[in-house]
N, C-alpha and C positions, 0 to 999 in steps of 0.2 A: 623241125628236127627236135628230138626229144632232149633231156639231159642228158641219159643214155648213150646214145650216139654220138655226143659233143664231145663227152670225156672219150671216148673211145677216138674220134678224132685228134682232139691234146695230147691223148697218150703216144698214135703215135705218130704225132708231127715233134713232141717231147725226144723220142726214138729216132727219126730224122737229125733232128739237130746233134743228138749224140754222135751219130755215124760222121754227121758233116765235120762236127769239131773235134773228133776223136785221131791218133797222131798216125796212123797209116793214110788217111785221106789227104790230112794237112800236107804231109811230107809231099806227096807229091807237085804239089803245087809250090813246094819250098824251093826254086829256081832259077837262078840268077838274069830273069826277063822281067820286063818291062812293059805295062798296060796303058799306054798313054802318058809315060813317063813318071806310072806309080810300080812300086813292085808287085807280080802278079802273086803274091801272097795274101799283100792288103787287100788286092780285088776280090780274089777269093776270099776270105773272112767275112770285106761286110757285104757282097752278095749276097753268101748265104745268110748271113745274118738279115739283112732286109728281105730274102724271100721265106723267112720262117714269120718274121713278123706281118707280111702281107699275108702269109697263110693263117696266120692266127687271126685275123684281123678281117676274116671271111669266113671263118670257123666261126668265131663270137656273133659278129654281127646279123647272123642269118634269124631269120624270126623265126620262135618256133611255130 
């Protein structure tokens, strides 16, 4: 993979994570249930939050 194509991948997995944590998406998730006895807000949060970083973390690591 070139450099090229890496930033274009950051850019937009960068645009991903905007939508994930931007407040029309959150709100949904903002209600009064429970994921295992956590609120399913925090689930959502760091979900996405750990699958932006596995996704970066597949992005970076690929040899060019």
């Amino acid at each position: 993979m070139t450099g090229t194509e890496r930033t274009k991948r950051l850019v937009g997995l960068f645009l991903m994570g905007y939508l994930l944590f931007n407040h029309p998406l959150i709100s949904l998730f903002n209600l009064p249930r429970m994921v295992f006895g956590i609120p399913l807000l925090y689930v959502y949060i760091f979900g996405a939050w750990f699958l932006l970083i596995a996704l970066m973390a597949m992005i970076c690591s690929r040899e060019k």
